[in-house]
C-alpha positions as CSV (number, residue, x, y, z in Angstrom):
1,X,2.4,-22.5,-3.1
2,X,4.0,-21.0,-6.2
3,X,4.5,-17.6,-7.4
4,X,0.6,-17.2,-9.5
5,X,-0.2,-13.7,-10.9
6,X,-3.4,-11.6,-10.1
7,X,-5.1,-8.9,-11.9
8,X,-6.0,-6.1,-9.4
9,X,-9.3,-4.7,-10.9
10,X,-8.3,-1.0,-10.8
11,X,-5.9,-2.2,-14.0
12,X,-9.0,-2.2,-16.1
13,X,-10.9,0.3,-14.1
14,X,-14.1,1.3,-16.5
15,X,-15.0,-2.1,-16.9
16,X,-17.9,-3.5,-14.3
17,X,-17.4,-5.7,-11.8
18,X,-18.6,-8.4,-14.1
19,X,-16.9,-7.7,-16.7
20,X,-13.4,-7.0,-14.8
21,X,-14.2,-11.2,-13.9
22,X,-14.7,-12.3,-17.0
23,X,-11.7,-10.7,-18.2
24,X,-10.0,-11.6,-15.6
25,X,-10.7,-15.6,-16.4
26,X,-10.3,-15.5,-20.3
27,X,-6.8,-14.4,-20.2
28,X,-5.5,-16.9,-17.9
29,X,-5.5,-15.3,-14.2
30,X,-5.8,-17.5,-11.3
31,X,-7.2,-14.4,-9.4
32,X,-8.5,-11.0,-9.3
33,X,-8.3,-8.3,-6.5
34,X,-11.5,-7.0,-5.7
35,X,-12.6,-3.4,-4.6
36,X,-15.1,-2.5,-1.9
37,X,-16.4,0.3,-3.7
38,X,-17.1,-1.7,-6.7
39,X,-18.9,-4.5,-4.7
40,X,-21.0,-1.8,-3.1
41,X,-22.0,-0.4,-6.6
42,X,-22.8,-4.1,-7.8
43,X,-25.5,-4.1,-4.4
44,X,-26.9,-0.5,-4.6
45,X,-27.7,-1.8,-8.8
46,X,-29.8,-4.9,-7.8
47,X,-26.6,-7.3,-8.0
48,X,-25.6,-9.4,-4.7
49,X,-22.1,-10.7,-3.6
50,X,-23.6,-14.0,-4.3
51,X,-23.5,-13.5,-7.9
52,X,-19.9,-12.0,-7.7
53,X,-19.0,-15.5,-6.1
54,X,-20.8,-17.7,-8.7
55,X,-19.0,-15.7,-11.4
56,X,-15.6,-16.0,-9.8
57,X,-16.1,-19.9,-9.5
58,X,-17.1,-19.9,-13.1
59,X,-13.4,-18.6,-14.1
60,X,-12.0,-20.8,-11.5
61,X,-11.0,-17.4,-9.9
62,X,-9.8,-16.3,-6.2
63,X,-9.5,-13.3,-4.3
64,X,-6.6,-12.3,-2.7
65,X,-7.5,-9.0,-0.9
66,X,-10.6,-6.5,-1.4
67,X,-9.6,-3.1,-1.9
68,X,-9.8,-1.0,1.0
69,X,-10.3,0.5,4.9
70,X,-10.1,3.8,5.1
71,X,-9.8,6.2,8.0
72,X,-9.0,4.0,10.6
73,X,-5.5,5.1,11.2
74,X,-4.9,8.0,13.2
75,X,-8.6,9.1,13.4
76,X,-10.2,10.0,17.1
77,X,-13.7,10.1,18.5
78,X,-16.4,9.7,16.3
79,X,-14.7,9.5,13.2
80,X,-12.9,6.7,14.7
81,X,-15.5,4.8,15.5
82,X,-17.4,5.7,12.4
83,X,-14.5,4.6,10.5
84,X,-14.2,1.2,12.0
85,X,-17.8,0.5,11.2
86,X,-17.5,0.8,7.7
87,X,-14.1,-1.3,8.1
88,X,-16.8,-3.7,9.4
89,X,-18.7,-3.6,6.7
90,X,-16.3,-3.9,4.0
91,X,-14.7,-6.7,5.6
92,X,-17.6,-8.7,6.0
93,X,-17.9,-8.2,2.4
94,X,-14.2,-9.5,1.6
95,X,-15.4,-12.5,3.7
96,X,-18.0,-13.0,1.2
97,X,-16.4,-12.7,-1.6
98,X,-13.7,-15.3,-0.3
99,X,-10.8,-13.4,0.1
100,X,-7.5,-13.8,2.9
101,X,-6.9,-10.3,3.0
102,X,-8.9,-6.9,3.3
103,X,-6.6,-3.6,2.4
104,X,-5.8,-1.4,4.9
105,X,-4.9,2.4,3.5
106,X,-2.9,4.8,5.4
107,X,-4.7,8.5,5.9
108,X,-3.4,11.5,3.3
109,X,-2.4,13.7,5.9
110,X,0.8,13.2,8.6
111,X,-0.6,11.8,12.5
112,X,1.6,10.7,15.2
113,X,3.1,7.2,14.3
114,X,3.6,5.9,17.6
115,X,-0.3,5.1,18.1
116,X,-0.1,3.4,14.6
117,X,0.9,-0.1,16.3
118,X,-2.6,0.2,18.4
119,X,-4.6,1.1,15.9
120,X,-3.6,-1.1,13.2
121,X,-3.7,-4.3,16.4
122,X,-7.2,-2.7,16.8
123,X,-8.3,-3.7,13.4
124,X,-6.4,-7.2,13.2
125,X,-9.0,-8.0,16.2
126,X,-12.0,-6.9,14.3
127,X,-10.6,-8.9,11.8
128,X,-10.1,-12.0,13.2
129,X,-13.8,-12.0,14.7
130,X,-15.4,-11.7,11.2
131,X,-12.5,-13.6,9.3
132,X,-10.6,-11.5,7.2
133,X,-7.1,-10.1,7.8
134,X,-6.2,-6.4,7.3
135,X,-3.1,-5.8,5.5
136,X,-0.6,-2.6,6.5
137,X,-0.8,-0.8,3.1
138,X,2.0,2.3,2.5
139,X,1.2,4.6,-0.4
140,X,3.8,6.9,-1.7
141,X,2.5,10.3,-2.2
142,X,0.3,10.5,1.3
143,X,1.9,12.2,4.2
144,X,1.7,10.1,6.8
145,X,2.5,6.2,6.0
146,X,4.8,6.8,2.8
147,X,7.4,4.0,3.1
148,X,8.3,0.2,3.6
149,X,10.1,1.2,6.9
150,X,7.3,2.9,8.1
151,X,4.9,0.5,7.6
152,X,6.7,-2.5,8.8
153,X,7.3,-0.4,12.0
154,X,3.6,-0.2,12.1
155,X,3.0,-3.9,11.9
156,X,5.9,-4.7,14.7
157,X,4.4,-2.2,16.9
158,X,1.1,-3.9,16.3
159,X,2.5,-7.2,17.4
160,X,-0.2,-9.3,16.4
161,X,-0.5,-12.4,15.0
162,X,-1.3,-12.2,11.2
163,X,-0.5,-8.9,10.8
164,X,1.1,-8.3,7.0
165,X,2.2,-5.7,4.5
166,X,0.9,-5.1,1.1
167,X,4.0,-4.5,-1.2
168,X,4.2,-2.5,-3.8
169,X,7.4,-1.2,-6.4
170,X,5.8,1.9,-7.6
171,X,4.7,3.3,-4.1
172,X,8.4,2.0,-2.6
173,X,10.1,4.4,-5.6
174,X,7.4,7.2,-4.9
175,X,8.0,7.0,-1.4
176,X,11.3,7.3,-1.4
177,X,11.9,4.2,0.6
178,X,14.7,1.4,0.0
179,X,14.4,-1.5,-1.8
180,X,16.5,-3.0,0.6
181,X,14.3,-2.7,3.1
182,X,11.9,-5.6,1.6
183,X,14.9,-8.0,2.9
184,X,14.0,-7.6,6.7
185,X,10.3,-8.7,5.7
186,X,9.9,-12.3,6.6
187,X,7.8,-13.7,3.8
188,X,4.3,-14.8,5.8
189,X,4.2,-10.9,6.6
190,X,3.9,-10.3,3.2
191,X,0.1,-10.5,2.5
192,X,0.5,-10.1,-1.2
193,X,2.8,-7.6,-3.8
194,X,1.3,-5.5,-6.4
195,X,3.2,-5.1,-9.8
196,X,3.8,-2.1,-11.4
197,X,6.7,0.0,-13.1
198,X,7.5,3.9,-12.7
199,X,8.1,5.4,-16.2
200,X,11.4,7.6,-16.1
201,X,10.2,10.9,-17.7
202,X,9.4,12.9,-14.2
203,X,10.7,12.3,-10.9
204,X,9.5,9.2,-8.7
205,X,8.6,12.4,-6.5
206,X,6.5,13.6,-8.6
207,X,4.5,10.7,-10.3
208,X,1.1,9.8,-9.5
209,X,-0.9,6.6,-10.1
210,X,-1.9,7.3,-13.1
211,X,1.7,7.4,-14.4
212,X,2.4,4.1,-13.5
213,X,3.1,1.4,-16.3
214,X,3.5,-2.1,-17.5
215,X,6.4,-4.2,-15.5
216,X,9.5,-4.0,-17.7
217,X,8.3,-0.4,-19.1
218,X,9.6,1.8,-16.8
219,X,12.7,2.6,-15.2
220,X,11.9,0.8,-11.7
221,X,14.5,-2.1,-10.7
222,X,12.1,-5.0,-10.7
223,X,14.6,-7.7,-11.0
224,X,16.2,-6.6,-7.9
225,X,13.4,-6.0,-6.4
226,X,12.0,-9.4,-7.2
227,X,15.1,-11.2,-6.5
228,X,14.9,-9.5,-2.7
229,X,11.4,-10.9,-2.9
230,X,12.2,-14.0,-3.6
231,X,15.1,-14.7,-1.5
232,X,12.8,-14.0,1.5
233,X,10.9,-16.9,0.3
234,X,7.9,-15.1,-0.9
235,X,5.7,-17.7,-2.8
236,X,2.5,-15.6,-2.7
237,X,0.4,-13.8,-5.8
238,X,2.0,-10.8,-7.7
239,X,-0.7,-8.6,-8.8
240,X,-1.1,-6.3,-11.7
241,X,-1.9,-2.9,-10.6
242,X,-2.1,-0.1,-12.8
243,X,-4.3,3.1,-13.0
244,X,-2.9,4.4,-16.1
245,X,-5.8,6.1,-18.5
246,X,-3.8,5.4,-21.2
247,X,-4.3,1.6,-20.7
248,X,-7.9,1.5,-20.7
């Protein structure tokens, strides 16, 4: 498999879920990320995943990974278990919708990072008995999984076959992580990279996701960054990911 680029949904984020395909398959993407809470919308309005599929074989269009777990990291008790049964939920939807990979977001606030390895195994196994496989996500401005290194000691911890990371530049500069770090990934860990630039007008401390830009606009070091990525061997999608107003 080549390098083939995706278009993660949130890029064009007023847009349906319809209309985020079909834009997706007139400009030339091979692919689209999906989000959970967008398929959900589709249902609860009289739509079903079946008509999601039908228009993503219309544009000749695959999914990746579906956009996201929440609360399953760190959680005890009934929220726990709570939380894992919309995981569930939204995988068996990612499952319908075709995709390899399901999203799985860290919590906003700090936990102890030595249970991560068990919880984040605990969710491969659900995984693997519907057919879907989570993905270690690290997001820069939460508290608790901020960084490359923390996540990847997350997924050795979990030690569990197909167990991956979700990469991402603008979270790696947020986070305060190093670029360097993305040459100890092996490339099969890497579930998928989103692609993104950080504009150089505030501190990467400071940024949000809405201040993130086109690739080549900002002041992020993609070329190094992608020629770590490639080194590895990484031959997976690179997706578009944006939340920037501006671009709507």
């Amino acid at each position: 498999m080549t390098i083939q680029y995706c278009l993660n949904s949130s890029t064009i984020r007023p847009a349906s879920l319809m209309e985020k395909i079909d834009i997706a398959g007139q400009t030339g993407y091979k692919a689209i990320e999906l989000w959970n809470d967008d398929l959900t919308a589709h249902e609860e309005h009289g739509g079903s995943l079946k008509d999601v599929k039908q228009a993503l074989a219309d544009h000749d269009l695959c999914v990746p990974a579906v956009i996201a777990l929440h609360g399953w990291l760190g959680s005890e008790g009934a929220a726990h278990a709570e939380a894992l049964e919309e995981a569930k939920c939204k995988m068996e939807q990612a499952v319908e919708v075709g995709a390899e990979f399901v999203i799985a977001s860290p919590p906003m606030d700090p936990f102890d990072l030595a249970r991560g390895g068990a919880d984040y195994r605990e969710l491969l196994e659900i995984g693997k008995s519907i057919g879907v496989r989570p993905a270690m996500e690290y997001l820069g401005f939460m508290k608790s999984v901020y960084t490359i290194e923390q996540a990847w000691q997350i997924v050795e911890d979990a030690d569990y076959p197909g167990s991956s990371l979700i990469m991402d530049p603008f979270h790696i500069l947020r986070g305060g992580g190093s670029i360097e770090s993305i040459a100890k990934i092996p490339a099969d860990k890497v579930a998928i990279w989103h692609w993104n630039d950080a504009p150089g007008d505030k501190p990467f401390a400071e940024q949000s996701d809405a201040d993130r830009v086109m690739p080549g606009d900002g002041v992020g070091p993609l070329k190094e960054i992608e020629r770590l990525a490639l080194a590895q061997g990484y031959e997976g999608f690179v997706s578009l990911e944006l939340f920037n107003p501006v671009l709507w």
